[in-house]
C-alpha positions in Angstrom: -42.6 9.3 20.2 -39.9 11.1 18.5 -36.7 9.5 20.7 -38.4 5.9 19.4 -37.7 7.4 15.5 -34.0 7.9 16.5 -33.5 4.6 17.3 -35.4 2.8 14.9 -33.6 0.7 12.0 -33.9 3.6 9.3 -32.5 5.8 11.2 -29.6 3.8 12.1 -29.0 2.7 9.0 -28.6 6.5 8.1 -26.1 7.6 10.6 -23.7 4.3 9.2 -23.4 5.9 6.0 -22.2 9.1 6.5 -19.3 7.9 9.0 -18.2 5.1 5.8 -18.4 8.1 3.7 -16.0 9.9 6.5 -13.6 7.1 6.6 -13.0 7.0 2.7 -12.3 10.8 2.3 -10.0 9.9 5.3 -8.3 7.3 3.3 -8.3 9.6 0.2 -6.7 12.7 1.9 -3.9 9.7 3.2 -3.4 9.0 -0.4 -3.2 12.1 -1.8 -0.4 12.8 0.8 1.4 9.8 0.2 1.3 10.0 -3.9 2.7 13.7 -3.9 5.8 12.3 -2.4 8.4 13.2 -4.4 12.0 13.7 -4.4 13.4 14.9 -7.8 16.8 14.5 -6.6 16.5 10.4 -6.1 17.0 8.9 -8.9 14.3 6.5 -10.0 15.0 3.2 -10.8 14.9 2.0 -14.3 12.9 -1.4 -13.9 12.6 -2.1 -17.7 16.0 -1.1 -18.9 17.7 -3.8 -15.8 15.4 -6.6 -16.5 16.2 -6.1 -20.4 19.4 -6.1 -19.8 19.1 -9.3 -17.8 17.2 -11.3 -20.2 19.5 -9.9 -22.8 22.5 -11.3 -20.8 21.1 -15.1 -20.6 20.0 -14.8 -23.9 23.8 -14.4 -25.0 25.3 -17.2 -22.5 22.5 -19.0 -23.8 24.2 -19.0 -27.4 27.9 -19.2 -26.4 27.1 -22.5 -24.5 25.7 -24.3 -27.7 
């Protein structure tokens, strides 16, 4: 009687949750790892301040063609 609780749906259904549970800590330690990259020498690129400076320069040839 007790090796036909193991196998029954509930307990199945159980033993799933624990190993999802295992894979997301899994991807969480990867991410942790991945986000603490960091190399203080690199210098970061300014995203905002480049396309600024692009809008800003078709803005200006923008007024010289009129």
């Amino acid at each position: 009687m007790e090796t036909s609780v193991l196998f029954s749906n509930y307990r199945l259904k159980k033993t799933q949750e624990p190993s999802k549970k295992k894979l997301l800590e899994n991807i969480f330690k990867e991410y942790e790892l991945k986000r603490n990259n960091f190399n203080p020498t690199m210098k970061s690129p300014n995203h905002f301040a480049n396309r600024l400076q692009q809008r800003m320069r078709l803005y200006y040839s923008s007024l010289t063609n009129c």
